[in-house]
Predicted model as a PDB file, atoms N, CA, C, CB and O in Angstrom, pLDDT in the B-factor column:
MODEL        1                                                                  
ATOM      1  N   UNK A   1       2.071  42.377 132.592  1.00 75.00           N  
ATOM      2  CA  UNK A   1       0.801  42.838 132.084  1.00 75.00           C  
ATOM      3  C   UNK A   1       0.072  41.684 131.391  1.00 75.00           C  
ATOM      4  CB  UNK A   1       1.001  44.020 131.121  1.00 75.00           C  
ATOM      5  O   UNK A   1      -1.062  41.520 131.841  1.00 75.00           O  
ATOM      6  N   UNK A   2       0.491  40.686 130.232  1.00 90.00           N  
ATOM      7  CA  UNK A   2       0.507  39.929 129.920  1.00 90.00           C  
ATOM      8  C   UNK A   2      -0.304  38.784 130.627  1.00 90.00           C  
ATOM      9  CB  UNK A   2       1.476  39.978 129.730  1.00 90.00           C  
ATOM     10  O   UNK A   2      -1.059  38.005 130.045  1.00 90.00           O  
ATOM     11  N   UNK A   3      -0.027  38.804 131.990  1.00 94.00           N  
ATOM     12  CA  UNK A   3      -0.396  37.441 133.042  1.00 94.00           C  
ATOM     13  C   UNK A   3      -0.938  38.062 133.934  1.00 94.00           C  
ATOM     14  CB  UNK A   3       0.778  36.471 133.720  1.00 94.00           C  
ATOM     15  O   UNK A   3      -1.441  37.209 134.665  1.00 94.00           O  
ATOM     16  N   UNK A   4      -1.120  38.935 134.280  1.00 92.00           N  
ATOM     17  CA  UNK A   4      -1.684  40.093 135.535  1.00 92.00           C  
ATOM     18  C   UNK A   4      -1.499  39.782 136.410  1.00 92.00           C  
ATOM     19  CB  UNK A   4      -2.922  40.497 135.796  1.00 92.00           C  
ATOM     20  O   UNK A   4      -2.300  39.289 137.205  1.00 92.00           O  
ATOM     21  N   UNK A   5      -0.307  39.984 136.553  1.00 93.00           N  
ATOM     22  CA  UNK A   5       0.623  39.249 138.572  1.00 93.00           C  
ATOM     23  C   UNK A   5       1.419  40.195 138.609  1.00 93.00           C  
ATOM     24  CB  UNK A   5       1.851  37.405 138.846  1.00 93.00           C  
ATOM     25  O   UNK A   5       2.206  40.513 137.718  1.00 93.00           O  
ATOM     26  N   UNK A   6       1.195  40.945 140.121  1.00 90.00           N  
ATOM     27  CA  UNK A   6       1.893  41.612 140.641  1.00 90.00           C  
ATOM     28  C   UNK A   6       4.047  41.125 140.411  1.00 90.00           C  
ATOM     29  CB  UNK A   6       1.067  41.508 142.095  1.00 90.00           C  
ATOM     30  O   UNK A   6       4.790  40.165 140.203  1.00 90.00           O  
ATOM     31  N   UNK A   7       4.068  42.351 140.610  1.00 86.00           N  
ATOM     32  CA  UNK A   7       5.505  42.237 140.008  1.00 86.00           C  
ATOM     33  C   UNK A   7       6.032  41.414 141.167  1.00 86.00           C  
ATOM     34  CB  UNK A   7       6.402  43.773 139.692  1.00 86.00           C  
ATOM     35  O   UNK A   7       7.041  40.781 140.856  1.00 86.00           O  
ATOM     36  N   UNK A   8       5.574  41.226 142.585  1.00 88.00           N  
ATOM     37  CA  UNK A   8       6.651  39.996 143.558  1.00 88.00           C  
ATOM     38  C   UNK A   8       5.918  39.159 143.608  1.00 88.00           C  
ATOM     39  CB  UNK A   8       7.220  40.197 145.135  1.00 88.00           C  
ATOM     40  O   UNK A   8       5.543  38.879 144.747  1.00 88.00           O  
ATOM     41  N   UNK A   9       5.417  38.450 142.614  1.00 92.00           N  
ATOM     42  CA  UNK A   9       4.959  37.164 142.125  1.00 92.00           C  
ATOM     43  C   UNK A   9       5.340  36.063 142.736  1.00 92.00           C  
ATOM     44  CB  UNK A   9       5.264  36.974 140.937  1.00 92.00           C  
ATOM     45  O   UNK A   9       6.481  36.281 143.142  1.00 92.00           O  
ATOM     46  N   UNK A  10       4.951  34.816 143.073  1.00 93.00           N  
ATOM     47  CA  UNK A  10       6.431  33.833 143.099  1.00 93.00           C  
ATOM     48  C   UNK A  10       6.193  33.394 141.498  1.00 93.00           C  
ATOM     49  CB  UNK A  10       6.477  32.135 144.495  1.00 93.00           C  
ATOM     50  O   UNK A  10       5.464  33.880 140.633  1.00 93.00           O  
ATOM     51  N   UNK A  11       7.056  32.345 141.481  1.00 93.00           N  
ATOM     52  CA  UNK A  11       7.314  31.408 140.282  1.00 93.00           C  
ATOM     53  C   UNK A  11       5.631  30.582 140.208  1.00 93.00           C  
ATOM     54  CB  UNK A  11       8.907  30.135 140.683  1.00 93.00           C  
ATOM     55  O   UNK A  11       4.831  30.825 139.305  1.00 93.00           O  
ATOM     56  N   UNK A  12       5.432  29.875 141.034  1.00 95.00           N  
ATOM     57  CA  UNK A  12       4.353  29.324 141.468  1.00 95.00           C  
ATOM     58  C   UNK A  12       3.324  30.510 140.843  1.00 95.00           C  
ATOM     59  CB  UNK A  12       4.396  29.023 143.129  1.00 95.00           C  
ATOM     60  O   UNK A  12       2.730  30.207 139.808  1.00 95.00           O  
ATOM     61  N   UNK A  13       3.115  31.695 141.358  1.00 96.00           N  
ATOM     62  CA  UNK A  13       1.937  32.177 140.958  1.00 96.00           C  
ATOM     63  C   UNK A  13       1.765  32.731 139.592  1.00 96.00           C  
ATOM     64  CB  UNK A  13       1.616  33.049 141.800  1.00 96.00           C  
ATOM     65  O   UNK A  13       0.691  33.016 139.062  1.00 96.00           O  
ATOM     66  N   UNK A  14       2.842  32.836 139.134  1.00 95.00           N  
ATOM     67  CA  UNK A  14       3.380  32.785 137.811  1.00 95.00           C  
ATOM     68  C   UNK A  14       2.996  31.882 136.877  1.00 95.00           C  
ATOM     69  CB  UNK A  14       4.560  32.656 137.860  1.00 95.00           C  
ATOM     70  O   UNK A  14       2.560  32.234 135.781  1.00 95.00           O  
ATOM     71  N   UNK A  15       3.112  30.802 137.191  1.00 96.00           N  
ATOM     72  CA  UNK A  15       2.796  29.193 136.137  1.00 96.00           C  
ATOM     73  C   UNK A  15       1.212  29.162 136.699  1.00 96.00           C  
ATOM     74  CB  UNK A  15       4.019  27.219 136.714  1.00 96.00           C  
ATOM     75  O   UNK A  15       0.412  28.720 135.874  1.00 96.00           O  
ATOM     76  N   UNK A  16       0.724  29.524 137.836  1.00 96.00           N  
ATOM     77  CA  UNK A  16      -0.646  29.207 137.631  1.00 96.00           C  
ATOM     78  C   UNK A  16      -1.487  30.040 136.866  1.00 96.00           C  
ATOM     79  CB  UNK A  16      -1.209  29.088 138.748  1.00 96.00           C  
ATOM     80  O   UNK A  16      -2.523  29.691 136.298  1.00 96.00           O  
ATOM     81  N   UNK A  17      -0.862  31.419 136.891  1.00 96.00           N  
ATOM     82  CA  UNK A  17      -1.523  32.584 136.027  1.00 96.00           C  
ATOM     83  C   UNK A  17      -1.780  32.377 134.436  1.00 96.00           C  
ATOM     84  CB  UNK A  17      -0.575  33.840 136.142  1.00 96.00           C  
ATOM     85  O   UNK A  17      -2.817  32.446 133.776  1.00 96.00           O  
ATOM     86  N   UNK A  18      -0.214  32.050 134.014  1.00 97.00           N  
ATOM     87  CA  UNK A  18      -0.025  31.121 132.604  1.00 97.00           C  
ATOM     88  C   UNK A  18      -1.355  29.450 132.366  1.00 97.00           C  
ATOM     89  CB  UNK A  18       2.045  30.379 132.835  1.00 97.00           C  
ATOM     90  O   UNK A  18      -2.175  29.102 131.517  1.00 97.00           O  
ATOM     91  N   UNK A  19      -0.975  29.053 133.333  1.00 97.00           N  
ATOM     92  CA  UNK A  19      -2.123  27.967 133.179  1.00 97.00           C  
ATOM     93  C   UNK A  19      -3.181  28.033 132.549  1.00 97.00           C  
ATOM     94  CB  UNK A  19      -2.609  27.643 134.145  1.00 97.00           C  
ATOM     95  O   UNK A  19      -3.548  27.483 131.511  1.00 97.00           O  
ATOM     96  N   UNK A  20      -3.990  29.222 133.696  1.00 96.00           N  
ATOM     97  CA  UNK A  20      -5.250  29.501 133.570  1.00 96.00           C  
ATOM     98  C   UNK A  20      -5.494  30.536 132.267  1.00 96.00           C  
ATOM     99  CB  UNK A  20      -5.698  30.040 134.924  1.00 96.00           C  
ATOM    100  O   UNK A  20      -6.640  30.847 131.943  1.00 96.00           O  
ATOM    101  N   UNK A  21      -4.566  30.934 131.702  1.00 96.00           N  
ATOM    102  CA  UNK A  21      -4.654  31.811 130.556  1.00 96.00           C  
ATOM    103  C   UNK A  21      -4.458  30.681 129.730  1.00 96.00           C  
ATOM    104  CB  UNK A  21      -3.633  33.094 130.395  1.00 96.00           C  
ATOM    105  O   UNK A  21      -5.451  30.318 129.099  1.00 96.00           O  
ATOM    106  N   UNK A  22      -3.283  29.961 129.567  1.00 96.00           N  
ATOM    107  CA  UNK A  22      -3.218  28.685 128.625  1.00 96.00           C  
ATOM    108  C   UNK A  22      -4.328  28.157 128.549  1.00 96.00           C  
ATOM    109  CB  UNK A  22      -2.347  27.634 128.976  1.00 96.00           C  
ATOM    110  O   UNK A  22      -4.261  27.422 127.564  1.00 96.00           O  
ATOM    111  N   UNK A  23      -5.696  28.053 129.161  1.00 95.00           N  
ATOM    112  CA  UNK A  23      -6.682  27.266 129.134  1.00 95.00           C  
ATOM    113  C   UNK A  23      -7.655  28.249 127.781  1.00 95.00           C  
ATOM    114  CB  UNK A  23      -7.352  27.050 130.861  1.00 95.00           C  
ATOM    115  O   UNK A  23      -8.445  27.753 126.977  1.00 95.00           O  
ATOM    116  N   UNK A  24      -7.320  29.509 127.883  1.00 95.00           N  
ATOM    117  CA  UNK A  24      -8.182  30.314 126.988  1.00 95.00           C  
ATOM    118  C   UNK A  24      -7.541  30.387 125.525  1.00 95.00           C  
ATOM    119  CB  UNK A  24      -8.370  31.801 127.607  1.00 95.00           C  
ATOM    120  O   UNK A  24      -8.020  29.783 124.565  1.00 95.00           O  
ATOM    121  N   UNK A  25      -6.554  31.089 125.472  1.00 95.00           N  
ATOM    122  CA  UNK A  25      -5.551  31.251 124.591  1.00 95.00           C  
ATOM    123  C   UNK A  25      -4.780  30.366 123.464  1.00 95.00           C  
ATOM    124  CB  UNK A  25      -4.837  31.558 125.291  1.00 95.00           C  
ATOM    125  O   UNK A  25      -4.356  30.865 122.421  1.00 95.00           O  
ATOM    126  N   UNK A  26      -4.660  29.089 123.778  1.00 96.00           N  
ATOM    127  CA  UNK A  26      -4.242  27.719 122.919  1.00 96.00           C  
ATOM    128  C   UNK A  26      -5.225  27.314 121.797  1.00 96.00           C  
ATOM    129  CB  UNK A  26      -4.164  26.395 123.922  1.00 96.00           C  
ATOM    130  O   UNK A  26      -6.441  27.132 121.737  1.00 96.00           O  
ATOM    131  N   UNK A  27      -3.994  27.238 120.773  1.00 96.00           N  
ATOM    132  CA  UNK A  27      -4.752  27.689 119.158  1.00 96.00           C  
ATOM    133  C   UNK A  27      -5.488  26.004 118.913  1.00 96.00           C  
ATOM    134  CB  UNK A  27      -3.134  28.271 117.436  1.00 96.00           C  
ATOM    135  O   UNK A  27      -5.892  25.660 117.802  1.00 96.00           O  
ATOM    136  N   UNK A  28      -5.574  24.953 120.318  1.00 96.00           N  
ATOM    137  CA  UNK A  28      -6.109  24.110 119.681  1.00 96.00           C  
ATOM    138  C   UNK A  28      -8.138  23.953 120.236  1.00 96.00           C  
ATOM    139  CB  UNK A  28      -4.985  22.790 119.967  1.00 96.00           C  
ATOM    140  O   UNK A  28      -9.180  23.482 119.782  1.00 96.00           O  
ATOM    141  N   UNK A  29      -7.572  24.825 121.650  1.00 94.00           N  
ATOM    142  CA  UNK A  29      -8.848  25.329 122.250  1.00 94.00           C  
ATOM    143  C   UNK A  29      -9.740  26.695 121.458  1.00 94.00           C  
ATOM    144  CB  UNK A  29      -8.381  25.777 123.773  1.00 94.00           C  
ATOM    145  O   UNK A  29     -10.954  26.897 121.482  1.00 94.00           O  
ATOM    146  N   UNK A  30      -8.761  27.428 120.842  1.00 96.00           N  
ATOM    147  CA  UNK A  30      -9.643  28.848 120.267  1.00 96.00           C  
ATOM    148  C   UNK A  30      -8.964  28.847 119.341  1.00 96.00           C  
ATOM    149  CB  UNK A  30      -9.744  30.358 121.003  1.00 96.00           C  
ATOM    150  O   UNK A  30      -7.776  28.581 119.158  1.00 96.00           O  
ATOM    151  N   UNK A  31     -10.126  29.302 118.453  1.00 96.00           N  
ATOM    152  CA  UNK A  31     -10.125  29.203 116.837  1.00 96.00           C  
ATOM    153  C   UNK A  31      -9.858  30.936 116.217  1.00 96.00           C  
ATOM    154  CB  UNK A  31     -11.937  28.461 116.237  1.00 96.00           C  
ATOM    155  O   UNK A  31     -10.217  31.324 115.105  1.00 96.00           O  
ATOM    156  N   UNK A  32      -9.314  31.582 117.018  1.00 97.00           N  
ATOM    157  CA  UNK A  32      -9.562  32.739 116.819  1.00 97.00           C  
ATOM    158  C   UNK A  32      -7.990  33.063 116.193  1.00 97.00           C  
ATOM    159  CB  UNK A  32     -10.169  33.494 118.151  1.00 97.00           C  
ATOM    160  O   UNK A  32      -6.917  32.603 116.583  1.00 97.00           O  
ATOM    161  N   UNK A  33      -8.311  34.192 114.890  1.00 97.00           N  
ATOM    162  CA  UNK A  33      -6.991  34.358 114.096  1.00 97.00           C  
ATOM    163  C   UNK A  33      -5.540  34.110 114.645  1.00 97.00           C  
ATOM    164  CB  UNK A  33      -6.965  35.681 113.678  1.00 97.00           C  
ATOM    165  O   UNK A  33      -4.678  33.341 114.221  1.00 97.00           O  
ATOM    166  N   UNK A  34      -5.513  34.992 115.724  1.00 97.00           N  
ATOM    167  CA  UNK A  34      -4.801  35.638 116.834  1.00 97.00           C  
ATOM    168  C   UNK A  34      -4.652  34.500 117.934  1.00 97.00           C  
ATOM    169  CB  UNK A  34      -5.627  36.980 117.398  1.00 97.00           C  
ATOM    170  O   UNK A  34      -4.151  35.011 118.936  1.00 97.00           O  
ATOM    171  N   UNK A  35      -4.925  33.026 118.133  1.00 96.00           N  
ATOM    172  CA  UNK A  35      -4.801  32.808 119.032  1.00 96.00           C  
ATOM    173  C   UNK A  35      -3.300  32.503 119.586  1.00 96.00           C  
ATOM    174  CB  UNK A  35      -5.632  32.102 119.073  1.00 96.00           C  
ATOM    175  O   UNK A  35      -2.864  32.741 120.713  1.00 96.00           O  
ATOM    176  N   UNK A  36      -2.637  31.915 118.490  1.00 97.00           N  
ATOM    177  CA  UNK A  36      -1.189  31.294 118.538  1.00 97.00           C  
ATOM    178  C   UNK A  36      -0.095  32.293 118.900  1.00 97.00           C  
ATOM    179  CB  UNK A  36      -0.798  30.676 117.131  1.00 97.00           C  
ATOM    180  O   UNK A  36       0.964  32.007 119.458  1.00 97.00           O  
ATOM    181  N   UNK A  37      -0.595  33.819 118.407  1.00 97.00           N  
ATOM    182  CA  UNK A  37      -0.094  34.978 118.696  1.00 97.00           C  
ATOM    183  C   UNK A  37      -0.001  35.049 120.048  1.00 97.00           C  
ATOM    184  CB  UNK A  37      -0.761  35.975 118.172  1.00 97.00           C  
ATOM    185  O   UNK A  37       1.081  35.306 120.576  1.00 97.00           O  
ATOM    186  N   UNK A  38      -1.112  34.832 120.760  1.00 96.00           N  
ATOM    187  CA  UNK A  38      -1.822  35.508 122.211  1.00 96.00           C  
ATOM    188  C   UNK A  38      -0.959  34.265 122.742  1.00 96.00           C  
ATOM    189  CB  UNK A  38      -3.952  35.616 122.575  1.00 96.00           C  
ATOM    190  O   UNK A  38      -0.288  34.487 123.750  1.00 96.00           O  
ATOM    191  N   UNK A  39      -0.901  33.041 122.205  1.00 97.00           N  
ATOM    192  CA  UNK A  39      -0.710  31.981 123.281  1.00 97.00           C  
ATOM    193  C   UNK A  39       0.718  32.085 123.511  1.00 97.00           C  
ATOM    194  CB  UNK A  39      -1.166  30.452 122.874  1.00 97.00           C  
ATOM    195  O   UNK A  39       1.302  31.655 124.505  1.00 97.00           O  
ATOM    196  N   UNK A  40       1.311  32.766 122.393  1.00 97.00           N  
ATOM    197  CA  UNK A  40       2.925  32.813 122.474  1.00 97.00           C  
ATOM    198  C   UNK A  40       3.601  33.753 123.301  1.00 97.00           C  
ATOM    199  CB  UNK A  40       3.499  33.077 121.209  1.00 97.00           C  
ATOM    200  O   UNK A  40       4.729  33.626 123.777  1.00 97.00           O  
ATOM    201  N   UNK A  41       2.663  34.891 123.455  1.00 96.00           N  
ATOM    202  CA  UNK A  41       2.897  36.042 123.816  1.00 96.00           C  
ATOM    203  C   UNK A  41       3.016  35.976 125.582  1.00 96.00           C  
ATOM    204  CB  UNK A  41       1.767  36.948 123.155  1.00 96.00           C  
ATOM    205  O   UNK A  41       3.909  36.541 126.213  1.00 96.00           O  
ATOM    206  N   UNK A  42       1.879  35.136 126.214  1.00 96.00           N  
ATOM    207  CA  UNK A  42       1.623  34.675 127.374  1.00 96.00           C  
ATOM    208  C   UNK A  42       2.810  33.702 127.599  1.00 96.00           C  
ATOM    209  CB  UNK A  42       0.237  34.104 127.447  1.00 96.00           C  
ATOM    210  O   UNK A  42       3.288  33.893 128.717  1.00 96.00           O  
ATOM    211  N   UNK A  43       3.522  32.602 126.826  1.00 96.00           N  
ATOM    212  CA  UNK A  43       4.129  31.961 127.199  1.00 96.00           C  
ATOM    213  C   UNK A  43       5.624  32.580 127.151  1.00 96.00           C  
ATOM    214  CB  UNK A  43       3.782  30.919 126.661  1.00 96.00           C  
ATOM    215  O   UNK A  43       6.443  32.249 128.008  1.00 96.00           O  
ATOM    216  N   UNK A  44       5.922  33.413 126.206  1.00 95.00           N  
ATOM    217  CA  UNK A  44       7.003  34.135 126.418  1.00 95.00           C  
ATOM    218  C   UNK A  44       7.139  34.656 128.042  1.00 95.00           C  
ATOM    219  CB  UNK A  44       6.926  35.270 125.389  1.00 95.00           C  
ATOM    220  O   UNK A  44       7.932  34.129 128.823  1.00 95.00           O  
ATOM    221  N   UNK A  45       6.446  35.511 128.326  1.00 94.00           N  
ATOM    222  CA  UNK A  45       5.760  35.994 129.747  1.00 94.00           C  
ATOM    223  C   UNK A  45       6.300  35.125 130.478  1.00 94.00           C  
ATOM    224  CB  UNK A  45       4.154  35.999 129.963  1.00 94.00           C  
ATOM    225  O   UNK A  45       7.309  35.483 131.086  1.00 94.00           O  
ATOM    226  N   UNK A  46       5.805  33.702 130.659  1.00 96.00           N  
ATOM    227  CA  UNK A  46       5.739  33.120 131.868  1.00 96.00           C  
ATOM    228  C   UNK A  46       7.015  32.575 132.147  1.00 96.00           C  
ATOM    229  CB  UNK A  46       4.722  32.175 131.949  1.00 96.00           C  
ATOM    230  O   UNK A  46       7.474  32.220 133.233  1.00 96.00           O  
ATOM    231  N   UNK A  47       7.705  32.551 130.621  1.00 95.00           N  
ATOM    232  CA  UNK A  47       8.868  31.987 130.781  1.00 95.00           C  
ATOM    233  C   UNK A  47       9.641  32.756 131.538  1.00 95.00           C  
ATOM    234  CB  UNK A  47       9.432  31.692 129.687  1.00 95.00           C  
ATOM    235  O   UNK A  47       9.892  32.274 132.642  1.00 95.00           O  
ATOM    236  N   UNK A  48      10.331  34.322 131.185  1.00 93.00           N  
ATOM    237  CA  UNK A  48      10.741  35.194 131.426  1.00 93.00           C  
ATOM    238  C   UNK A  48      10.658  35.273 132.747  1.00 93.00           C  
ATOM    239  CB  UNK A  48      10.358  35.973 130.789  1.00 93.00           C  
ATOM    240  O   UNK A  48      11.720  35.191 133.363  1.00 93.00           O  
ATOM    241  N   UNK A  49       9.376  35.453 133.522  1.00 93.00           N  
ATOM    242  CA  UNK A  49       9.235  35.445 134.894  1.00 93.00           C  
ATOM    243  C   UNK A  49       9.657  34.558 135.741  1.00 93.00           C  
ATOM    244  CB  UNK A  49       8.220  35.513 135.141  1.00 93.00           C  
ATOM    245  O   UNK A  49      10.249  34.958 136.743  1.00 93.00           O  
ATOM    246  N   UNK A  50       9.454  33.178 135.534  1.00 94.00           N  
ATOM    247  CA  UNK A  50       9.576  32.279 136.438  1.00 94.00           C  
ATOM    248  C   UNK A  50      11.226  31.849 136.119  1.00 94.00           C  
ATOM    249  CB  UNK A  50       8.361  31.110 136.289  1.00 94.00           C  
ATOM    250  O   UNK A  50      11.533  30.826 136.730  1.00 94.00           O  
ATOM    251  N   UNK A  51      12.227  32.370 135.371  1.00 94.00           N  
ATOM    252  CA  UNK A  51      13.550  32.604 135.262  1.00 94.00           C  
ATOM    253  C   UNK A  51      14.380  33.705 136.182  1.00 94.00           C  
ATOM    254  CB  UNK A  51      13.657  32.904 133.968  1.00 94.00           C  
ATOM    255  O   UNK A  51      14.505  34.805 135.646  1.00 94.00           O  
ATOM    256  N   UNK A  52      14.854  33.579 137.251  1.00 90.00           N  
ATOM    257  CA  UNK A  52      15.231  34.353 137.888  1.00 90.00           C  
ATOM    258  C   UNK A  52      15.741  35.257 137.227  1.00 90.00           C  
ATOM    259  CB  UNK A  52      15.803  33.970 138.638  1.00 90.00           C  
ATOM    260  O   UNK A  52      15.196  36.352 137.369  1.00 90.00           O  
ATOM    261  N   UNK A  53      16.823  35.198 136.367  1.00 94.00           N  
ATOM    262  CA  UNK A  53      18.015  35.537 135.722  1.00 94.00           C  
ATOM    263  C   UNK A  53      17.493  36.744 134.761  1.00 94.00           C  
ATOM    264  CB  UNK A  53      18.711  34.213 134.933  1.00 94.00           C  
ATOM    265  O   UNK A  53      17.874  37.910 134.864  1.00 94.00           O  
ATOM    266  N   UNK A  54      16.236  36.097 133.489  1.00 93.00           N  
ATOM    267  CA  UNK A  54      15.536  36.611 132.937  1.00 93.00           C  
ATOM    268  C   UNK A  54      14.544  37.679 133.935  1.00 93.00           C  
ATOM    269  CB  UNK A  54      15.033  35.600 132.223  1.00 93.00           C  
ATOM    270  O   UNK A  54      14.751  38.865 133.682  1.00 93.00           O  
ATOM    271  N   UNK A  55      13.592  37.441 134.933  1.00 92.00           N  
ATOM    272  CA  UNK A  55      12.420  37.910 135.796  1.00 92.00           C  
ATOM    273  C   UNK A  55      13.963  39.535 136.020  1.00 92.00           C  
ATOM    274  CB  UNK A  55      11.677  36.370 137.696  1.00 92.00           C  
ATOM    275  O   UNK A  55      13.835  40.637 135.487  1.00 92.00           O  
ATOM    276  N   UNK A  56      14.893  39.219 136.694  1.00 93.00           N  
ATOM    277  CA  UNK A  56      15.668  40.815 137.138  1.00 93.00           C  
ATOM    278  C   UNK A  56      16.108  41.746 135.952  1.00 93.00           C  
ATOM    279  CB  UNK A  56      17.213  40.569 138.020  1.00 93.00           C  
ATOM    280  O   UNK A  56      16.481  42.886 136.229  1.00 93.00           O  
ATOM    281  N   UNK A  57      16.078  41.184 134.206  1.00 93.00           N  
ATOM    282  CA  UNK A  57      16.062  41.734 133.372  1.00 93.00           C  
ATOM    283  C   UNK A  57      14.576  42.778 133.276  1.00 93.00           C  
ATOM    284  CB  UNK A  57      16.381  40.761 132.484  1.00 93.00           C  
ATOM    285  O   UNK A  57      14.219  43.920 132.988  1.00 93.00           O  
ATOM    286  N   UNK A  58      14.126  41.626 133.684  1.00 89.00           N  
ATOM    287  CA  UNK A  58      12.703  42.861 133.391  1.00 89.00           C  
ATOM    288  C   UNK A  58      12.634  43.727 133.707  1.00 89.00           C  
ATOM    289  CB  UNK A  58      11.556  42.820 133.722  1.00 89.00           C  
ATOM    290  O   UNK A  58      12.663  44.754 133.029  1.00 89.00           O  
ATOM    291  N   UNK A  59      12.454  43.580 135.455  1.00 89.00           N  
ATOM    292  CA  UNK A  59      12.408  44.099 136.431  1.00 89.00           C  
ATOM    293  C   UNK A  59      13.539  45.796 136.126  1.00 89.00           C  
ATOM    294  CB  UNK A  59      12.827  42.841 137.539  1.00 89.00           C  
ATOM    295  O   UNK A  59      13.021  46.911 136.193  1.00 89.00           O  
ATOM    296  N   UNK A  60      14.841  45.615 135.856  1.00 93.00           N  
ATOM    297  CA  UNK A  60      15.457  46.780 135.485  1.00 93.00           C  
ATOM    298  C   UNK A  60      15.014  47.343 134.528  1.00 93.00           C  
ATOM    299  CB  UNK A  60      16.574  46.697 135.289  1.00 93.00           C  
ATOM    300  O   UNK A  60      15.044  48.561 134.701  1.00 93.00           O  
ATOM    301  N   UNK A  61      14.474  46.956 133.269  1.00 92.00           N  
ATOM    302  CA  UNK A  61      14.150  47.436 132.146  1.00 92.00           C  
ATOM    303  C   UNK A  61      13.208  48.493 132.647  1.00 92.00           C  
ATOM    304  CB  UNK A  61      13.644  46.427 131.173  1.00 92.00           C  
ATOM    305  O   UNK A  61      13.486  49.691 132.577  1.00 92.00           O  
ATOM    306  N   UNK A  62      11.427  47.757 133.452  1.00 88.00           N  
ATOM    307  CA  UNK A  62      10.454  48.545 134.077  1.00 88.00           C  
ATOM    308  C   UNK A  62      11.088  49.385 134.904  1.00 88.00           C  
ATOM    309  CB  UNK A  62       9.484  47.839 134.752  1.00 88.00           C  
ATOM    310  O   UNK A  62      10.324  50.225 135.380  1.00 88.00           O  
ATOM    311  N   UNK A  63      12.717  49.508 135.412  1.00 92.00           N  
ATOM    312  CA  UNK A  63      12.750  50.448 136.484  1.00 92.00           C  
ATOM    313  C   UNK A  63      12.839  51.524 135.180  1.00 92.00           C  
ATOM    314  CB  UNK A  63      14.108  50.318 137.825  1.00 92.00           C  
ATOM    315  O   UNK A  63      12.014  52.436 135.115  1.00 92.00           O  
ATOM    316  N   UNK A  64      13.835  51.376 134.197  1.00 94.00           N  
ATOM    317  CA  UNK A  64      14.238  52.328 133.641  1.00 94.00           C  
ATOM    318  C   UNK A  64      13.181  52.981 132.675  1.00 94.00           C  
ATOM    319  CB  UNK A  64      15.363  51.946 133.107  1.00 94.00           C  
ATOM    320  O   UNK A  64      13.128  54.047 132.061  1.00 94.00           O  
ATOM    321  N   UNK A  65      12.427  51.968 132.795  1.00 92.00           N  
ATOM    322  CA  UNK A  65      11.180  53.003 131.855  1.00 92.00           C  
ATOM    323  C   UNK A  65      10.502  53.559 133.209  1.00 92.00           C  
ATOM    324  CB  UNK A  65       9.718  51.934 130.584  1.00 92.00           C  
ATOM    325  O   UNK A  65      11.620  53.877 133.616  1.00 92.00           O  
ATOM    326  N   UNK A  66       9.868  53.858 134.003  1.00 90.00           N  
ATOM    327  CA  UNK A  66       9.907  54.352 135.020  1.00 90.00           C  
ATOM    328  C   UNK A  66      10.808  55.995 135.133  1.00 90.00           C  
ATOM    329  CB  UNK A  66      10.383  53.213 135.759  1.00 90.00           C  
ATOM    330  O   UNK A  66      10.355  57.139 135.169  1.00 90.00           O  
ATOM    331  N   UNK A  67      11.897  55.602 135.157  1.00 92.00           N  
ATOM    332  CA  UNK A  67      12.717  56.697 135.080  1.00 92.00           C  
ATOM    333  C   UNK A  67      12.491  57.386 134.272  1.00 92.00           C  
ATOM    334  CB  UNK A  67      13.789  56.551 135.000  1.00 92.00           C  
ATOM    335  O   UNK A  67      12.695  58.553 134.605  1.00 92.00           O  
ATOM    336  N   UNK A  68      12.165  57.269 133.350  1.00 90.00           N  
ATOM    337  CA  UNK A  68      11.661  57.849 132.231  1.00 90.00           C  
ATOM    338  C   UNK A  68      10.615  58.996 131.963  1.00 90.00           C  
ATOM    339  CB  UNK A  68      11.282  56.954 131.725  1.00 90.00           C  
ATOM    340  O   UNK A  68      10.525  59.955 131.196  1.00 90.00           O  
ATOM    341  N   UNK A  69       9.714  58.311 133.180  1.00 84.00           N  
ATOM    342  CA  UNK A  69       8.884  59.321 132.950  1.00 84.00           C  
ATOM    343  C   UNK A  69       8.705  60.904 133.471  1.00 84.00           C  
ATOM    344  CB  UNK A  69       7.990  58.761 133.198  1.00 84.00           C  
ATOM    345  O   UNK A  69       7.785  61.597 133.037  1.00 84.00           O  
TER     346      UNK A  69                                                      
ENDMDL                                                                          
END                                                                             
């Protein structure tokens, strides 16, 4: 949600999504309270994803919230 990439992303479309958000978000580009928040929040994200290991954690978590409903 974070990066707005479909969940079979590659890695690649992943780091470019982060990029182009890194260009908005970075507390040295925007002065805004919240930016370091937002920029961390996105980079957590991108990390997670473009980690295989991490990206299938998710991925189960969203199944099980899913199930959920």
């Amino acid at each position: 949600v974070v990066l707005n990439v479909a969940e079979n992303s590659s890695s690649g479309e992943v780091k470019k999504a982060f990029m182009k958000l890194s260009l908005l978000l970075h507390p040295d580009k925007n002065d805004h309270p919240y930016a370091a928040t937002a920029f961390e929040a996105a980079s957590s994200a991108s990390k997670r994803l473009q980690d295989g290991a991490l990206r299938a954690v998710v991925h189960r978590k969203l199944e099980e919230m899913k199930d959920m409903e």
